[in-house]
TORKOL-4160 file (C-alpha; in steps of 0.2 Angstrom, whole numbers, padded with zeros to 4 digits, m for minus):
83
<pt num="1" X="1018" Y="0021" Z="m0452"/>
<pt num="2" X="1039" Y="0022" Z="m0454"/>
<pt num="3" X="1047" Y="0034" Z="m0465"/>
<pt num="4" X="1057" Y="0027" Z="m0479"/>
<pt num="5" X="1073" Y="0040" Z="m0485"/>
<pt num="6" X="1071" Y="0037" Z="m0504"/>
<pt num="7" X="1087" Y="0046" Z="m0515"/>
<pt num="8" X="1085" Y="0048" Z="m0534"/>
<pt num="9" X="1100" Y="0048" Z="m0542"/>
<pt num="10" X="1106" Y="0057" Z="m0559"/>
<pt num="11" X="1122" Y="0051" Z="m0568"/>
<pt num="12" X="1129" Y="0055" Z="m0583"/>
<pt num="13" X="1126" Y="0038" Z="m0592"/>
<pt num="14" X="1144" Y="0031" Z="m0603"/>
<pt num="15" X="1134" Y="0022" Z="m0622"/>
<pt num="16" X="1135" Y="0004" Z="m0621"/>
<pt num="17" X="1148" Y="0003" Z="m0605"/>
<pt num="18" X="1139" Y="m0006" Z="m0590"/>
<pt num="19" X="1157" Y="m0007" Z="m0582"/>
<pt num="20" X="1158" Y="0011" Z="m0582"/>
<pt num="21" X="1142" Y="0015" Z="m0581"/>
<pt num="22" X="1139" Y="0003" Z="m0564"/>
<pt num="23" X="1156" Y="0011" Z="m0557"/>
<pt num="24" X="1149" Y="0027" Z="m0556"/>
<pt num="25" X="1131" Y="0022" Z="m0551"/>
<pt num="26" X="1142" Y="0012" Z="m0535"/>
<pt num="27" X="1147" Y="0029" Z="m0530"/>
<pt num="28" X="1132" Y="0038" Z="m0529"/>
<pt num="29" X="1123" Y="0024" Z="m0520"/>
<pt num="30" X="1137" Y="0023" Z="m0508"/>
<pt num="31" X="1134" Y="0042" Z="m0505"/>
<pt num="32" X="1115" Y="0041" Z="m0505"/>
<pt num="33" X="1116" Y="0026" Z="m0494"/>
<pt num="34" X="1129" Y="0035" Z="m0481"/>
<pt num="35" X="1116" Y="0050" Z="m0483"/>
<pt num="36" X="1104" Y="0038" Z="m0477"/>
<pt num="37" X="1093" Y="0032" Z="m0491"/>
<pt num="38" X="1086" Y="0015" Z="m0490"/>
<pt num="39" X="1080" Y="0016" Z="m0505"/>
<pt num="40" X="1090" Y="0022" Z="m0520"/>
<pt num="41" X="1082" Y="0024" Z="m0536"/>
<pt num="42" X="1092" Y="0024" Z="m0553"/>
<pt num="43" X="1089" Y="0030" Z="m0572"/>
<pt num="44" X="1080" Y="0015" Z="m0582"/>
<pt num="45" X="1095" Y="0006" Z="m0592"/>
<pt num="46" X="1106" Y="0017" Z="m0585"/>
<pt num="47" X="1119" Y="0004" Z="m0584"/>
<pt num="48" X="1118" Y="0002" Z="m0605"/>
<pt num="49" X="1117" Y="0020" Z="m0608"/>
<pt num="50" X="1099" Y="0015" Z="m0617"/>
<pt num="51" X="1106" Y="0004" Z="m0629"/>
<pt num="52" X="1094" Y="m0010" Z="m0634"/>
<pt num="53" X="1112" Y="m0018" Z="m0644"/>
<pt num="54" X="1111" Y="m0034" Z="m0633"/>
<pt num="55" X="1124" Y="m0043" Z="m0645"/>
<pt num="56" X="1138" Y="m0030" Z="m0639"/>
<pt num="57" X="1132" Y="m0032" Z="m0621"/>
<pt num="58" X="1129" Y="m0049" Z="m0619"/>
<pt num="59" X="1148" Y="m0052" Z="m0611"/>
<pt num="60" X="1142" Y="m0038" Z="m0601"/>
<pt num="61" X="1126" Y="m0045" Z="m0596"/>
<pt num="62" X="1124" Y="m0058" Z="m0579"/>
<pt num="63" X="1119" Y="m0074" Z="m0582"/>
<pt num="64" X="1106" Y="m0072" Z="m0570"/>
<pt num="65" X="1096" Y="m0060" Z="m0580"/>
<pt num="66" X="1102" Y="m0046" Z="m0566"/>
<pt num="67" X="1115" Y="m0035" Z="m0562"/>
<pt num="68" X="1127" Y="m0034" Z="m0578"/>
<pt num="69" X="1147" Y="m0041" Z="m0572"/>
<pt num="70" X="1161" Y="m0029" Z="m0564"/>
<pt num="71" X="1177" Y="m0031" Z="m0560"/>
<pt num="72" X="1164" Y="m0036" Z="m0543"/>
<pt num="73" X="1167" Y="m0022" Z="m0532"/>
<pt num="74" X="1152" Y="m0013" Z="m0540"/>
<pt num="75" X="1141" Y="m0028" Z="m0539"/>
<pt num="76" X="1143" Y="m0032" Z="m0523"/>
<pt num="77" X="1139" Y="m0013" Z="m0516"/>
<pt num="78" X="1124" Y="m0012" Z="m0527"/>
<pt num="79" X="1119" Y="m0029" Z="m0520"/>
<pt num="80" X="1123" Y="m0025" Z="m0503"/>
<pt num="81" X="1110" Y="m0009" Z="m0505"/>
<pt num="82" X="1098" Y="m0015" Z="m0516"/>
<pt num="83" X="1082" Y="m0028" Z="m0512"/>
């Protein structure tokens, strides 16, 4: 059986701001990623700072149900390392 690096990341989490919150969080998976980590495991609705306010995110929020819209650097480096 393989090994499987696994990183947890902590972040300080920005209240209701997915485009802040998903810049930093593209950081630290870069770094964890670089570090090796194929697996990368973030904060539950770290990218809403744990608001359940879904009217003021909903520009925020993907179409798709997934990844809440960045100015798309972000997306495509959390898409690039996430399954």
């Amino acid at each position: 059986m393989g090994v499987l690096p696994v990183a947890a990341v902590q972040l300080d989490i920005v209240w209701e701001n997915p485009t802040a919150n998903l810049a930093h969080a593209a950081i630290l998976v870069q770094e964890a990623a670089n570090a090796g980590a194929r697996l990368v495991v973030l904060p539950e609705m770290f990218a809403t700072g744990f608001s359940v306010n879904y009217p003021s995110l909903k520009e925020g929020a993907c179409p798709s149900g997934g990844v809440p819209a960045t100015s798309g650097r972000e997306e495509k480096l959390l898409t690039r390392h996430l399954c």
